[in-house]
N, C-alpha and C positions, 0 to 999 in steps of 0.2 A: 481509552479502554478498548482492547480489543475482545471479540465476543466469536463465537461459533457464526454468525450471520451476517454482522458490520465491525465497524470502527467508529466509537464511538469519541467525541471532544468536548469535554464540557468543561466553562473558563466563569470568572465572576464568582463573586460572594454575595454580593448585596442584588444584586441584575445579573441573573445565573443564564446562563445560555447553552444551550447544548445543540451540536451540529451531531450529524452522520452520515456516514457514504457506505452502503451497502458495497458486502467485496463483487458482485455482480457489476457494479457501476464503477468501479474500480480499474483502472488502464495502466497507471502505473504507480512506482513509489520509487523518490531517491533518499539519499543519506548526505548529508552534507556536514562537512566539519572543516572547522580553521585550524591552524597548526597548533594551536592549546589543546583544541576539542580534541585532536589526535591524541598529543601527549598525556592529557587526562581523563580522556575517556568519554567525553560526552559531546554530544553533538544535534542535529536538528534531521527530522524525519520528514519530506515531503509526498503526500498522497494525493496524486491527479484522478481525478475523478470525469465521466462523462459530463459535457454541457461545460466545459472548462470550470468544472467545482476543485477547489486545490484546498488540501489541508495542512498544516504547517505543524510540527508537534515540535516546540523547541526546548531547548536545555535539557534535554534527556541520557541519564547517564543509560552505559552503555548502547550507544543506537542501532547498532548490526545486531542484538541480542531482539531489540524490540522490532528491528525489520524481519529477520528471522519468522518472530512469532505470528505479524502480519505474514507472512508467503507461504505459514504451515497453514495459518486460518482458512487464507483465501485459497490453499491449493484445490478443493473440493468445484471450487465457480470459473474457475478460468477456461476460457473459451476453448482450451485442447479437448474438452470432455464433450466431444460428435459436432461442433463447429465445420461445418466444411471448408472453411479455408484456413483453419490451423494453421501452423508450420507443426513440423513434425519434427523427430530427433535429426540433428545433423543437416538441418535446413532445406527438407523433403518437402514437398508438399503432397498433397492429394492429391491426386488428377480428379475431375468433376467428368461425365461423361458428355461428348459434346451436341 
Protein backbone atom coordinates (compact mmCIF):
# COMPACT_ATOMS: atom_id res chain seq x y z
CA UNK A 1 0.00 0.00 0.00
CA UNK A 2 1.45 3.12 -0.84
CA UNK A 3 0.28 6.28 1.27
CA UNK A 4 1.21 10.09 1.28
CA UNK A 5 3.96 9.21 4.20
CA UNK A 6 5.26 5.39 3.67
CA UNK A 7 4.98 2.13 1.99
CA UNK A 8 3.13 0.05 3.49
CA UNK A 9 3.32 -4.43 3.32
CA UNK A 10 1.15 -6.33 4.92
CA UNK A 11 1.29 -10.47 4.09
CA UNK A 12 -0.63 -13.46 6.34
CA UNK A 13 -4.06 -14.32 7.02
CA UNK A 14 -4.13 -16.15 10.10
CA UNK A 15 -0.39 -14.51 11.50
CA UNK A 16 -0.90 -10.92 9.86
CA UNK A 17 2.15 -8.97 9.79
CA UNK A 18 2.65 -5.61 8.60
CA UNK A 19 6.09 -4.00 7.85
CA UNK A 20 6.79 -0.23 6.79
CA UNK A 21 9.50 2.03 5.53
CA UNK A 22 8.80 5.56 5.62
CA UNK A 23 9.70 7.43 2.10
CA UNK A 24 12.19 9.54 4.42
CA UNK A 25 14.22 6.15 5.13
CA UNK A 26 13.79 5.15 1.67
CA UNK A 27 17.35 5.10 -0.73
CA UNK A 28 16.22 3.34 -3.35
CA UNK A 29 13.74 1.08 -5.38
CA UNK A 30 14.39 -1.38 -8.41
CA UNK A 31 11.86 -3.24 -10.70
CA UNK A 32 12.75 -6.57 -11.66
CA UNK A 33 11.17 -8.79 -14.23
CA UNK A 34 12.00 -12.24 -16.10
CA UNK A 35 11.21 -12.53 -19.83
CA UNK A 36 7.43 -13.62 -18.97
CA UNK A 37 7.15 -10.72 -16.34
CA UNK A 38 7.99 -8.54 -19.56
CA UNK A 39 5.81 -10.09 -22.00
CA UNK A 40 2.91 -10.21 -19.51
CA UNK A 41 3.22 -7.48 -17.67
CA UNK A 42 3.97 -8.12 -14.19
CA UNK A 43 6.82 -8.24 -12.29
CA UNK A 44 8.65 -7.75 -8.62
CA UNK A 45 9.16 -4.14 -6.92
CA UNK A 46 12.25 -3.78 -4.71
CA UNK A 47 12.50 -1.03 -1.78
CA UNK A 48 16.02 -0.46 -0.14
CA UNK A 49 15.58 1.25 2.88
CA UNK A 50 18.16 2.71 5.40
CA UNK A 51 19.98 0.21 7.98
CA UNK A 52 19.84 -2.27 4.94
CA UNK A 53 15.83 -2.71 5.49
CA UNK A 54 14.70 -4.21 1.81
CA UNK A 55 11.23 -4.80 0.84
CA UNK A 56 10.20 -7.05 -1.85
CA UNK A 57 6.60 -6.61 -3.33
CA UNK A 58 6.29 -9.54 -5.72
CA UNK A 59 3.84 -10.64 -8.59
CA UNK A 60 2.57 -7.29 -9.13
CA UNK A 61 0.78 -6.64 -12.30
CA UNK A 62 2.01 -3.69 -13.89
CA UNK A 63 5.32 -2.69 -11.91
CA UNK A 64 6.56 0.54 -13.52
CA UNK A 65 2.79 1.83 -12.90
CA UNK A 66 3.20 0.86 -9.08
CA UNK A 67 7.00 2.26 -9.13
CA UNK A 68 5.68 5.47 -10.71
CA UNK A 69 3.23 5.79 -7.87
CA UNK A 70 6.04 5.26 -5.23
CA UNK A 71 8.55 8.18 -6.94
CA UNK A 72 5.27 10.57 -7.14
CA UNK A 73 4.61 9.68 -3.35
CA UNK A 74 8.10 9.99 -2.17
CA UNK A 75 8.84 13.00 -4.48
CA UNK A 76 8.02 15.51 -1.50
CA UNK A 77 11.04 13.64 1.02
CA UNK A 78 13.94 13.11 -1.12
CA UNK A 79 17.03 14.61 -0.10
CA UNK A 80 17.20 17.39 -3.22
CA UNK A 81 14.62 19.46 -0.90
CA UNK A 82 17.86 21.90 1.02
CA UNK A 83 20.14 18.65 1.56
CA UNK A 84 23.44 20.27 0.85
CA UNK A 85 25.02 17.73 -0.99
CA UNK A 86 22.34 17.01 -3.40
CA UNK A 87 23.28 16.37 -6.95
CA UNK A 88 21.51 18.89 -8.74
CA UNK A 89 20.23 18.84 -12.51
CA UNK A 90 22.88 17.62 -15.00
CA UNK A 91 25.15 16.36 -12.22
CA UNK A 92 26.07 19.91 -10.37
CA UNK A 93 26.71 20.05 -7.27
CA UNK A 94 26.66 22.86 -4.58
CA UNK A 95 29.61 24.25 -3.77
CA UNK A 96 29.58 24.39 0.43
CA UNK A 97 31.62 27.50 1.39
CA UNK A 98 35.17 26.45 2.50
Amino acid sequence: MVTDRRILKKTGILNAKTESIAYTQMEAKDIEQSLWGRIFGFGDIVVYGSGGKIFVFQHLADPGAVSRAIGRAAMPYQRSQGDRDAVRPFGRHRRTPA
